[in-house]
MOPAC internal coordinates of N, CA, C and O (Angstrom, degrees):
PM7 1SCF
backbone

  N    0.0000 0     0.00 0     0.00 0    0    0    0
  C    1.4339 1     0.00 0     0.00 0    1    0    0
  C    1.5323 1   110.07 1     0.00 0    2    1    0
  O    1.2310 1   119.06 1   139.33 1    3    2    1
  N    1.2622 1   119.41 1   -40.67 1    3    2    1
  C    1.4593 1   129.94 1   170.10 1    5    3    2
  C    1.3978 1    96.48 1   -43.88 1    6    5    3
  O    1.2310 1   122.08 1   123.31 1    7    6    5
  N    0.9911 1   113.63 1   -56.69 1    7    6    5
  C    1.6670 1   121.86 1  -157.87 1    9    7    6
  C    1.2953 1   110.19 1   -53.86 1   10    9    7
  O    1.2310 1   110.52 1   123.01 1   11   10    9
  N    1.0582 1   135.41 1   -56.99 1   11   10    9
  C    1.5370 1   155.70 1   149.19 1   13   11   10
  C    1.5671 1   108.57 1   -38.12 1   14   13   11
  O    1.2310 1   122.03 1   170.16 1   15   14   13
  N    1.1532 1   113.72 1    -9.84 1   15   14   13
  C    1.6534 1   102.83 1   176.68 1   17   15   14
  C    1.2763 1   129.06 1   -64.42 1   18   17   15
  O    1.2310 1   131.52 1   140.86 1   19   18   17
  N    1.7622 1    95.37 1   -39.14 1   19   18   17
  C    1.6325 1    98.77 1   179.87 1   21   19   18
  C    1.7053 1   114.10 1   -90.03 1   22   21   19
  O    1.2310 1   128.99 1  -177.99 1   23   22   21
  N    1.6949 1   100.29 1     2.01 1   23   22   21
  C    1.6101 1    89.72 1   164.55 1   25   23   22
  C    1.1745 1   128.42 1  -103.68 1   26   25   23
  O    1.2310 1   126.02 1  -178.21 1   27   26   25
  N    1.3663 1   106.04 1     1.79 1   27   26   25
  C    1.4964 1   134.30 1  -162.88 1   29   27   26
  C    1.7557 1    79.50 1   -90.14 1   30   29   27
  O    1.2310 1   122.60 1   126.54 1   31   30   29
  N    1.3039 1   112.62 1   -53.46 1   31   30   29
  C    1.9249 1   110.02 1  -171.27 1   33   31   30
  C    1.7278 1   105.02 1   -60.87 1   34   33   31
  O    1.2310 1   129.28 1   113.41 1   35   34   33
  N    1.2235 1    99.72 1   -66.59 1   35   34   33
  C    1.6739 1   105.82 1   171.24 1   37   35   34
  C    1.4228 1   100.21 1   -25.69 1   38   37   35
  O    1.2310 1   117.61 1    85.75 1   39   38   37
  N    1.6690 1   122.15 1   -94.25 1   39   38   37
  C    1.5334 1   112.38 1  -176.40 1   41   39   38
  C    1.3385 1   126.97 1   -13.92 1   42   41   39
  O    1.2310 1   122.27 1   127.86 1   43   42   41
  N    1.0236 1   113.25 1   -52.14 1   43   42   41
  C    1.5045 1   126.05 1  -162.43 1   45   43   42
  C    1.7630 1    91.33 1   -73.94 1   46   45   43
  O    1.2310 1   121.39 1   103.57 1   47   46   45
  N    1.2272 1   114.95 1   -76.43 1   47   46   45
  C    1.5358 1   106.16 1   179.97 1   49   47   46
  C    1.4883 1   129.04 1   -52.33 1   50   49   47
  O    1.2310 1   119.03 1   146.74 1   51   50   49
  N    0.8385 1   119.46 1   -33.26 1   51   50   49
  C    1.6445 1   142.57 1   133.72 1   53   51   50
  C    1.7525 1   104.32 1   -15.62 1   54   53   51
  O    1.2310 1   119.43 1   101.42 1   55   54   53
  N    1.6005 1   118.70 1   -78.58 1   55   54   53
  C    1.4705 1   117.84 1  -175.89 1   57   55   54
  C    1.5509 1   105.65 1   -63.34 1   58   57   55
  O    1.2310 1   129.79 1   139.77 1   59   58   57
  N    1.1287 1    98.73 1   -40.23 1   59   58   57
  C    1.8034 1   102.72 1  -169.66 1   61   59   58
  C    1.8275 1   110.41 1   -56.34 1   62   61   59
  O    1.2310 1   126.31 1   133.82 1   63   62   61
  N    1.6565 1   105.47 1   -46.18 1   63   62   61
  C    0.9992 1    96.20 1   176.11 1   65   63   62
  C    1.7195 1   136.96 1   -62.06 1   66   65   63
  O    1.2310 1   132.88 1   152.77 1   67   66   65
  N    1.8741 1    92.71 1   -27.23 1   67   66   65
  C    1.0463 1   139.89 1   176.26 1   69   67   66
  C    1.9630 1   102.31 1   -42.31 1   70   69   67
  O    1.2310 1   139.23 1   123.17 1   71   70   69
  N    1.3145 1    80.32 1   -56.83 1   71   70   69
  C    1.8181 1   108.14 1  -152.73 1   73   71   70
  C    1.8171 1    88.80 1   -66.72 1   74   73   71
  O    1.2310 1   120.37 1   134.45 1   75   74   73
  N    1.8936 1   116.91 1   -45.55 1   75   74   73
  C    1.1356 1   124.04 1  -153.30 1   77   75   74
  C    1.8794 1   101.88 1   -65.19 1   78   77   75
  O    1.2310 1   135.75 1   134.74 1   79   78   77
  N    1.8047 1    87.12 1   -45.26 1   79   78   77
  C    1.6203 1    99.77 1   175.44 1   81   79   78
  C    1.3805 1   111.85 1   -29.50 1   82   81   79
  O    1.2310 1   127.00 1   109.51 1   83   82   81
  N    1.5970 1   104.15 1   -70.49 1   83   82   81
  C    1.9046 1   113.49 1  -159.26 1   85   83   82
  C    1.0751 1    81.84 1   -68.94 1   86   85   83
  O    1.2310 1    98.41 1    92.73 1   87   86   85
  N    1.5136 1   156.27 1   -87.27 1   87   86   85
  C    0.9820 1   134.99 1  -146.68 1   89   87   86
  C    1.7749 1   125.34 1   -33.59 1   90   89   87
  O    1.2310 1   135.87 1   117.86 1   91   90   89
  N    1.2393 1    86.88 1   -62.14 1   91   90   89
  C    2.4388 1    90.96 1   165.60 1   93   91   90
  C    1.0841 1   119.54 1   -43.18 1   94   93   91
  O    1.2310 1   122.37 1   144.84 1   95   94   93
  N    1.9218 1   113.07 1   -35.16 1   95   94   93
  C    1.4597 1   115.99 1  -172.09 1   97   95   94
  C    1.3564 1   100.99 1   -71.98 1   98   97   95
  O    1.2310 1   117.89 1   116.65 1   99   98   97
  N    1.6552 1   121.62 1   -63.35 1   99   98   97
  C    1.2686 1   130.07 1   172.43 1  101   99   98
  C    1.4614 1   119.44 1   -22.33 1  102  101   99
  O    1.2310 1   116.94 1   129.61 1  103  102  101
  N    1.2100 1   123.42 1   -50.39 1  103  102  101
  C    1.4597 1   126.62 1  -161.77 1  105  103  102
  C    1.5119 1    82.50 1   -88.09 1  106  105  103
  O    1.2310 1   111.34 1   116.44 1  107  106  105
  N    1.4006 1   133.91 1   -63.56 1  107  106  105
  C    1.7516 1   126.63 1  -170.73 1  109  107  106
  C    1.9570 1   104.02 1   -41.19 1  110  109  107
  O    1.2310 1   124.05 1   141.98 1  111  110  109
  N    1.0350 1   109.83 1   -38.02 1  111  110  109
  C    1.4451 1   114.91 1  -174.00 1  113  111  110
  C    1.6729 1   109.70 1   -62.85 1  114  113  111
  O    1.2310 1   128.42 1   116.65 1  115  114  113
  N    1.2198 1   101.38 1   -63.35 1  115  114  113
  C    1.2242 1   123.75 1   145.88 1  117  115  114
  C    1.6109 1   124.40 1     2.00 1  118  117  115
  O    1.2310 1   134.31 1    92.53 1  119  118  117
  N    1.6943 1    89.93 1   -87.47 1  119  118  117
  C    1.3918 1    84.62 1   174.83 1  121  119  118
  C    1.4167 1   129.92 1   -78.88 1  122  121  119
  O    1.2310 1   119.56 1   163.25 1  123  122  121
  N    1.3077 1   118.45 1   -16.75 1  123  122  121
  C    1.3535 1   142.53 1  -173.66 1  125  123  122
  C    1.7016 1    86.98 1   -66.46 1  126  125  123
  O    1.2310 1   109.63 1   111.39 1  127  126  125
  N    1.1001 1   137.05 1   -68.61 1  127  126  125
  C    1.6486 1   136.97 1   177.82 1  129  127  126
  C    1.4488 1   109.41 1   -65.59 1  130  129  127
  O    1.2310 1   112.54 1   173.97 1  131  130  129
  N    1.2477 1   131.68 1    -6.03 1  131  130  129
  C    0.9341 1   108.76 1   135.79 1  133  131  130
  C    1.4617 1   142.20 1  -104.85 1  134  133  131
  O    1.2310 1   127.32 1  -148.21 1  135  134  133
  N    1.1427 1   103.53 1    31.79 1  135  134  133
  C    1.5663 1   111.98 1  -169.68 1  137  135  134
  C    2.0458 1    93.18 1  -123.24 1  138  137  135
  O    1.2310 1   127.67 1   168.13 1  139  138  137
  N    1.7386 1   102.84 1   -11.87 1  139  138  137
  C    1.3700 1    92.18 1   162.13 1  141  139  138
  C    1.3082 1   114.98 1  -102.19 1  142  141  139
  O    1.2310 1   117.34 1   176.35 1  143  142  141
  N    1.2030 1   122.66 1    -3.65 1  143  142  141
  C    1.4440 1   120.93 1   177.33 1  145  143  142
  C    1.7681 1   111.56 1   -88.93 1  146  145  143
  O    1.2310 1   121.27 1   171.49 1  147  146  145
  N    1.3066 1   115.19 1    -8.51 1  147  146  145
  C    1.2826 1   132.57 1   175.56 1  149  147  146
  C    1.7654 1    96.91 1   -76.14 1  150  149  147
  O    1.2310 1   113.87 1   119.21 1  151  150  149
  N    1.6469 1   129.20 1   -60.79 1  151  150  149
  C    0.8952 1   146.51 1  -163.05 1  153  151  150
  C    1.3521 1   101.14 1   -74.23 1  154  153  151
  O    1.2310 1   121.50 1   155.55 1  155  154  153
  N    0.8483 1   114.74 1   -24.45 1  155  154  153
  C    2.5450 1   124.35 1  -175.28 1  157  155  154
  C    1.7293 1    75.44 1   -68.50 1  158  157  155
  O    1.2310 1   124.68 1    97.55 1  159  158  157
  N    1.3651 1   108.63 1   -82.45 1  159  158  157
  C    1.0665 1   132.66 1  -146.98 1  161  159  158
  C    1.8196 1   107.53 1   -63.80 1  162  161  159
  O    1.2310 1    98.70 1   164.41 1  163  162  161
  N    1.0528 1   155.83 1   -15.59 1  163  162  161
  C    1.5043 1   149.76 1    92.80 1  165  163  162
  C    1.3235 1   106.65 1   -17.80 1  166  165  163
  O    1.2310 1    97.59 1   121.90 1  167  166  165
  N    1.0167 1   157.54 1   -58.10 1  167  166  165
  C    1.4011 1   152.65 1  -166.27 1  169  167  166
  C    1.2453 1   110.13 1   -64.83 1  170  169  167
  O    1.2310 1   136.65 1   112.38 1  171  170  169
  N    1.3315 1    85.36 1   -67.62 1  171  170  169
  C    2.0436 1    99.72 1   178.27 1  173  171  170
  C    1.8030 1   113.27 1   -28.44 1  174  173  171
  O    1.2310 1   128.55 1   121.48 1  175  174  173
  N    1.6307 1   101.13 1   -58.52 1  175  174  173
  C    1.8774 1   125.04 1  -178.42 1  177  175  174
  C    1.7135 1    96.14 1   -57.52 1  178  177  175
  O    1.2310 1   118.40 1   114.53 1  179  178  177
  N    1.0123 1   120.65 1   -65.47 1  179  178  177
  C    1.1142 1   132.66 1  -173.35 1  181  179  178
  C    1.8285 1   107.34 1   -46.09 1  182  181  179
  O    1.2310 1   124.86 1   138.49 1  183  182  181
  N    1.1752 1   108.27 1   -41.51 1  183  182  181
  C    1.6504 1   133.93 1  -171.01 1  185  183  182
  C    2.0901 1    86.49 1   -62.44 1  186  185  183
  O    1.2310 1   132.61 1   105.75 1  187  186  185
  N    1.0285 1    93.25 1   -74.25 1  187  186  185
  C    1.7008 1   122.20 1  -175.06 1  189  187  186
  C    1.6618 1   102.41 1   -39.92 1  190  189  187
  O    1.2310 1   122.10 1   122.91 1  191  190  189
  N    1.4260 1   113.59 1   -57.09 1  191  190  189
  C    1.1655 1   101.48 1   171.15 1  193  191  190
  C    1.6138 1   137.53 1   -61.88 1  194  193  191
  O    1.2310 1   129.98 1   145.35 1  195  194  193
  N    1.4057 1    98.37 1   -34.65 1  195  194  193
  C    1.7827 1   109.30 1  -173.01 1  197  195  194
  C    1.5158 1    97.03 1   -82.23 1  198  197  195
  O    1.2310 1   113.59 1   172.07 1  199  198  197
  N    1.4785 1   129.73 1    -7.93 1  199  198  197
  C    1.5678 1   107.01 1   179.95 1  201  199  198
  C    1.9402 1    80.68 1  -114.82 1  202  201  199
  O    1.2310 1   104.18 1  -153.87 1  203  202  201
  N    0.8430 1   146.77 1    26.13 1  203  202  201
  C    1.5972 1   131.98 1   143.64 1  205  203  202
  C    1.3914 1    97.00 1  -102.17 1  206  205  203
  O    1.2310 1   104.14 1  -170.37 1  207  206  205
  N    1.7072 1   146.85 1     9.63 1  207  206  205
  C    1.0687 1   121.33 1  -178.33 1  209  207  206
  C    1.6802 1    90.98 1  -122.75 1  210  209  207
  O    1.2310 1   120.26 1   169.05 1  211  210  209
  N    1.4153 1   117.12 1   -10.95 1  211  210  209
  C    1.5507 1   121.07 1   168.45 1  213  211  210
  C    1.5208 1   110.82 1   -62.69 1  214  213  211
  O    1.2310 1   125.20 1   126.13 1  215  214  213
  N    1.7420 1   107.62 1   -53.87 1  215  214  213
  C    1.1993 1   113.74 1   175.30 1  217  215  214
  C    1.8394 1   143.81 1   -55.84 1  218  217  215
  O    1.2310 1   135.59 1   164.42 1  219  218  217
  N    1.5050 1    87.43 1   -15.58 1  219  218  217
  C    1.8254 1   117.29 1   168.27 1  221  219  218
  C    1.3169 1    89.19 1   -72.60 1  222  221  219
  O    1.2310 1   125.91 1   121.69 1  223  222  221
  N    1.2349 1   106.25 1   -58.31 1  223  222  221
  C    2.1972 1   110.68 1  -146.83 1  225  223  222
  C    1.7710 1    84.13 1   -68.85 1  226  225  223
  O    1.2310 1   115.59 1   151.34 1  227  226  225
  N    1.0823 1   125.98 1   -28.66 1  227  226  225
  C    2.0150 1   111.42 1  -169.12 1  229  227  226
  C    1.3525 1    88.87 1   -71.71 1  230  229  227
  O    1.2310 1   116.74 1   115.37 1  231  230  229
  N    1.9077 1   123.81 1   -64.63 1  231  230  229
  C    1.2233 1   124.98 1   164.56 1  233  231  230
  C    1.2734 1   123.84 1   -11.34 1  234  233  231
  O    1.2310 1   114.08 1   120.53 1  235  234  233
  N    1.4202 1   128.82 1   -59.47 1  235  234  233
  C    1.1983 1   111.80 1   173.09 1  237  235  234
  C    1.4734 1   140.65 1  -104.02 1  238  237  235
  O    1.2310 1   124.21 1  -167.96 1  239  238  237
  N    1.4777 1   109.54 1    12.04 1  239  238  237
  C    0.9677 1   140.28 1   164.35 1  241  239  238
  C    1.7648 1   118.16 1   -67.65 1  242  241  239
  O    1.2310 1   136.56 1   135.66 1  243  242  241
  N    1.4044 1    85.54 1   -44.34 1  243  242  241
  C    1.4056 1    93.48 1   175.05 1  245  243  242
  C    2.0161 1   110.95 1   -90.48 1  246  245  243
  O    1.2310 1   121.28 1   178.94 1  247  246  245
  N    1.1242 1   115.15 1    -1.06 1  247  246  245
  C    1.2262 1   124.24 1   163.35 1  249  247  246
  C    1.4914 1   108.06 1   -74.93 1  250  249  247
  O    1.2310 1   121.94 1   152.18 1  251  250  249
  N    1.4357 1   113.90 1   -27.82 1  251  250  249
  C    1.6380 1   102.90 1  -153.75 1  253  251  250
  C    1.9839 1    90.56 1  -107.08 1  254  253  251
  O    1.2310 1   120.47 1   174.68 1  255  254  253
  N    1.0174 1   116.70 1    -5.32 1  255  254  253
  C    1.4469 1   110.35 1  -164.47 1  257  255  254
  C    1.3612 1    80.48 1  -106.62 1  258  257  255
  O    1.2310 1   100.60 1   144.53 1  259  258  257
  N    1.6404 1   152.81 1   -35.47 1  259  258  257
  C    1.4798 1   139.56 1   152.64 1  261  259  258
  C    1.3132 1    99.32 1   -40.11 1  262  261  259
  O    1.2310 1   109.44 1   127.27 1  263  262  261
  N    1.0168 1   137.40 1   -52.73 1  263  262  261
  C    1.4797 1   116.80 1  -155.11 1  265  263  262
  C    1.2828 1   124.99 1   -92.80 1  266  265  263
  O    1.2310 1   126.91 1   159.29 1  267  266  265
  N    2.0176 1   104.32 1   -20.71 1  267  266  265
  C    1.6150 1   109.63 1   157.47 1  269  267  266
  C    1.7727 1   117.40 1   -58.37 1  270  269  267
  O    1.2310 1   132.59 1   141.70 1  271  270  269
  N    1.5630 1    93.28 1   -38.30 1  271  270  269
  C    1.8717 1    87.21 1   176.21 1  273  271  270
  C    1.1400 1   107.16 1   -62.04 1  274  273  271
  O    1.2310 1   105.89 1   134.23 1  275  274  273
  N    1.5509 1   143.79 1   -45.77 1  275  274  273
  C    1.4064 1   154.78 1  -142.85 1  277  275  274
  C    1.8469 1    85.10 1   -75.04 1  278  277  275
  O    1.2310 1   120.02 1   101.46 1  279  278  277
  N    1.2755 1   117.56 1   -78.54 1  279  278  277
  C    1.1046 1   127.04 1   166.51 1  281  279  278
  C    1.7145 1   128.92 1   -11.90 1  282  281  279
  O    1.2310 1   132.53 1    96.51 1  283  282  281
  N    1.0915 1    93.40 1   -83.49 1  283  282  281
  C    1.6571 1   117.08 1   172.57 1  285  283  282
  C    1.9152 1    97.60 1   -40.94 1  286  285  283
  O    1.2310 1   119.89 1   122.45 1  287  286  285
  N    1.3694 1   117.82 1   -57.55 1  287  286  285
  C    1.0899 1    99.35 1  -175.93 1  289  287  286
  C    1.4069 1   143.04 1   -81.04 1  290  289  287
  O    1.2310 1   136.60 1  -178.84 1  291  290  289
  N    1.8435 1    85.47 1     1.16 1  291  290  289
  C    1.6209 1   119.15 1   173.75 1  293  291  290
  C    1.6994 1   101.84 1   -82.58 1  294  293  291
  O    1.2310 1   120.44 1   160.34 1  295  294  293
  N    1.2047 1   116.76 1   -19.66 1  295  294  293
  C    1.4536 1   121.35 1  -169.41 1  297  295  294
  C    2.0401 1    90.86 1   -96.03 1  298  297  295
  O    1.2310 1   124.57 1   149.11 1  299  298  297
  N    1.1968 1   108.82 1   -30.89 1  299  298  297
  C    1.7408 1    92.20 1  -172.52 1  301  299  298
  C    1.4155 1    89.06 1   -97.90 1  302  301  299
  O    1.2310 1   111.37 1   173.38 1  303  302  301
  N    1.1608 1   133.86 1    -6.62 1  303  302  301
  C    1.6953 1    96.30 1   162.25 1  305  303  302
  C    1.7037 1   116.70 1  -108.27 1  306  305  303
  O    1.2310 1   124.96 1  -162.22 1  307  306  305
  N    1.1063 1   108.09 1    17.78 1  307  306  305
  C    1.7313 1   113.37 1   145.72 1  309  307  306
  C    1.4491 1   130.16 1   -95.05 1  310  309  307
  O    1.2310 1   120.27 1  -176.30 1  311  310  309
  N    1.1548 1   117.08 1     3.70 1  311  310  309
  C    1.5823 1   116.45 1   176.69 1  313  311  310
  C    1.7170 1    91.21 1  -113.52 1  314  313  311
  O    1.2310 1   118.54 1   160.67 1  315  314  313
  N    1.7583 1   120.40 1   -19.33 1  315  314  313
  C    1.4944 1    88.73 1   173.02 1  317  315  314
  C    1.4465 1   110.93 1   -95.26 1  318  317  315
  O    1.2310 1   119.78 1  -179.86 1  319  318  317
  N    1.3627 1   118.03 1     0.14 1  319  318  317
  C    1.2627 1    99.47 1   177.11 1  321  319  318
  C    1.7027 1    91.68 1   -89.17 1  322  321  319
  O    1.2310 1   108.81 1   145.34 1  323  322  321
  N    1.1486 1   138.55 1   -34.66 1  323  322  321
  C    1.8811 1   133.18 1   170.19 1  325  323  322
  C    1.5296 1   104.28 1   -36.71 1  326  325  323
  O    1.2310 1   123.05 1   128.23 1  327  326  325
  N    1.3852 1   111.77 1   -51.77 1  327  326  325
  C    1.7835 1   112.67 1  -174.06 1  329  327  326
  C    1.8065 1    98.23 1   -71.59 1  330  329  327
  O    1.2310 1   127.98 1   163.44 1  331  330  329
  N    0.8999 1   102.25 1   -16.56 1  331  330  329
  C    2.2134 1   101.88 1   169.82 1  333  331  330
  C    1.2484 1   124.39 1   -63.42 1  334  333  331
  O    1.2310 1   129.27 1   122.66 1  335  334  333
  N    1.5685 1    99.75 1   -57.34 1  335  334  333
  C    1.1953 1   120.17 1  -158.11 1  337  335  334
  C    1.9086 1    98.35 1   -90.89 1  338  337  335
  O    1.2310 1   117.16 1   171.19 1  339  338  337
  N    1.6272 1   123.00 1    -8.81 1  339  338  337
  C    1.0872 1   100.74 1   176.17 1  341  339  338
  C    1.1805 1   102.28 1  -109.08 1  342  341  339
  O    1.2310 1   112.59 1   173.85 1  343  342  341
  N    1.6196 1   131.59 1    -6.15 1  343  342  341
  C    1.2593 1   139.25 1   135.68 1  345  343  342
  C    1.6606 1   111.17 1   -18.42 1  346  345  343
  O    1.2310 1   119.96 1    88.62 1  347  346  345
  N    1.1093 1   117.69 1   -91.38 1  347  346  345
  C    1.1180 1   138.72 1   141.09 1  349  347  346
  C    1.6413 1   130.03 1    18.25 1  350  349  347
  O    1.2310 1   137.53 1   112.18 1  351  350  349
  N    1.6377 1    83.64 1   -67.82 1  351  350  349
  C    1.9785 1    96.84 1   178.03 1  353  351  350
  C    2.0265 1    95.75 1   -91.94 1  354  353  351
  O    1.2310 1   133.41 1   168.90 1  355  354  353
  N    0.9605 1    91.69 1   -11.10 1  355  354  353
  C    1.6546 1    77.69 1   167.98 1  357  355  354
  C    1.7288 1   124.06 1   -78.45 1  358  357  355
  O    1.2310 1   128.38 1   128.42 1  359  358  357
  N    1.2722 1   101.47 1   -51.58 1  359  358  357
  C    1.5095 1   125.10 1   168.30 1  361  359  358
  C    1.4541 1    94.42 1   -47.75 1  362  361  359
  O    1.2310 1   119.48 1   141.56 1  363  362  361
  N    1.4104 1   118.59 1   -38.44 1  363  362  361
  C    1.8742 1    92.97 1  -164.74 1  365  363  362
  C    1.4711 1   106.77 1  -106.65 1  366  365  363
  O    1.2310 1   125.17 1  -171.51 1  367  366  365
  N    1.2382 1   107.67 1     8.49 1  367  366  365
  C    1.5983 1   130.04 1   175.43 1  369  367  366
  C    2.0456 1    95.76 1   -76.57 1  370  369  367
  O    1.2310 1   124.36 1   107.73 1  371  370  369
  N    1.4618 1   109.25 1   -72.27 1  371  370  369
  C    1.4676 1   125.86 1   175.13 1  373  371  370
  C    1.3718 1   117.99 1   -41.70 1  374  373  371
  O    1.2310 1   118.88 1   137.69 1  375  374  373
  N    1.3397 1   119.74 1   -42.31 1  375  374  373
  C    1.8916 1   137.60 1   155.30 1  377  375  374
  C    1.4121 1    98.17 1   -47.75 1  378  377  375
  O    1.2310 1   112.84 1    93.74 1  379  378  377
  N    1.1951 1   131.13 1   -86.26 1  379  378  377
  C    1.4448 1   142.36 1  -169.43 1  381  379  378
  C    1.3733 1    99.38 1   -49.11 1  382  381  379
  O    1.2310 1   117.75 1    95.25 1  383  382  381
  N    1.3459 1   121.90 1   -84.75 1  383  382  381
  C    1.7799 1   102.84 1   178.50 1  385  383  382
  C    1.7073 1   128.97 1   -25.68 1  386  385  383
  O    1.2310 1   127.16 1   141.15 1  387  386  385
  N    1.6261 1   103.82 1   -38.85 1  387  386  385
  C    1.5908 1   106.26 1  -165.44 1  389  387  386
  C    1.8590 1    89.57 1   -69.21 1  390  389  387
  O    1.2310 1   141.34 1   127.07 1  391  390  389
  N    1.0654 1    76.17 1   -52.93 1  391  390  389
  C    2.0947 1    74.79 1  -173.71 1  393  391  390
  C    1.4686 1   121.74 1   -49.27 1  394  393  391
  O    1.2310 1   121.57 1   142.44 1  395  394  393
  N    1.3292 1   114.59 1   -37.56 1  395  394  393
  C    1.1639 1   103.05 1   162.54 1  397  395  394
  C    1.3710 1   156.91 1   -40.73 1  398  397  395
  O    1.2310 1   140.15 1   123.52 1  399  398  397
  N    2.3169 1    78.51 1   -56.48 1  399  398  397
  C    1.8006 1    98.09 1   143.01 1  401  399  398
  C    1.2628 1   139.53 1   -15.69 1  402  401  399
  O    1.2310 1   139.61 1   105.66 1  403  402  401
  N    1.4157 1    79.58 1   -74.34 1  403  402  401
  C    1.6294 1    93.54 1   177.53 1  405  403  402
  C    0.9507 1   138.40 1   -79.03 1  406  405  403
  O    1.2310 1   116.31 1   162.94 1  407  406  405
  N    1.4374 1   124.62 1   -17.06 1  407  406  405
  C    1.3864 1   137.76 1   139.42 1  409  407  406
  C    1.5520 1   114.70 1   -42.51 1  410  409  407
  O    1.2310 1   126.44 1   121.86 1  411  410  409
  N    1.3976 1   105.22 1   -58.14 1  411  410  409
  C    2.2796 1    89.91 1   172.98 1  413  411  410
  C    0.9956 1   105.48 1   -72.39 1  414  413  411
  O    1.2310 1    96.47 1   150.70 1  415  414  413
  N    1.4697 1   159.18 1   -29.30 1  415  414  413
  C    1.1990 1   143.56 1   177.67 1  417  415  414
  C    1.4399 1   123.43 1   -68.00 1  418  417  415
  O    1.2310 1   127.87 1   154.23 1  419  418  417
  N    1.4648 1   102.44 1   -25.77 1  419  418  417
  C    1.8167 1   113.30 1   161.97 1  421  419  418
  C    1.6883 1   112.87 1   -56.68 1  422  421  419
  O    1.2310 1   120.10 1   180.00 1  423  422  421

C-alpha cells in the first residue's frame, strides 16, 4: 500500500492538473463563443440593415422605371401630335401657295 502512495499522489495531481487544464480550455472556449456570438449578432444588424436599405433602392427603382414608362409615353404622344401639327402646317402651307397662284394669274 506504501508502494502505491506516491502513485496514488501522482494520480491525484495528475487529475487536478488534468481538471485545471479543461477548466482554462472551458473558459478559452467560452470566450471564443462568445466573442462569435458577439460577431453573428453585428452581422445579423448589419444583415437587417442592407436588406431594408436594398428594399428602398427596389422601391425606388421601381418608382423611376414607372415614371420612365409614364414619360416615354408622354414623349410618343408629343411627336405624334408634332408629326400632326406639321402635317397640318404643310396642308395649310399647299392652300396658301395654291391661292397665291391664283391670285397672280387673276
Amino acid at each position: 500500500r506504501q508502494r502505491n502512495q506516491p502513485s496514488r499522489q501522482h494520480d491525484l495531481e495528475f487529475a487536478a492538473e488534468l481538471g485545471q487544464g479543461l477548466l482554462v480550455e472551458v473558459r478559452r472556449l467560452q470566450a471564443l463563443l462568445s466573442e462569435r456570438e458577439e460577431a453573428l449578432r453585428v452581422i445579423q444588424i448589419e444583415k437587417a440593415r442592407l436588406e431594408q436599405q436594398a428594399e428602398h433602392l427596389e422601391n425606388r427603382v421601381r418608382a423611376f422605371d414607372e415614371s420612365e414608362q409614364k414619360y416615354k409615353e408622354e414623349n410618343w404622344n408629343l411627336e405624334l401630335l408634332n408629326q400632326d401639327l406639321l402635317a397640318q402646317a404643310r396642308d395649310q402651307q399647299e392652300i396658301e401657295d395654291r391661292l397665291h397662284a391664283e391670285i397672280q394669274r387673276l
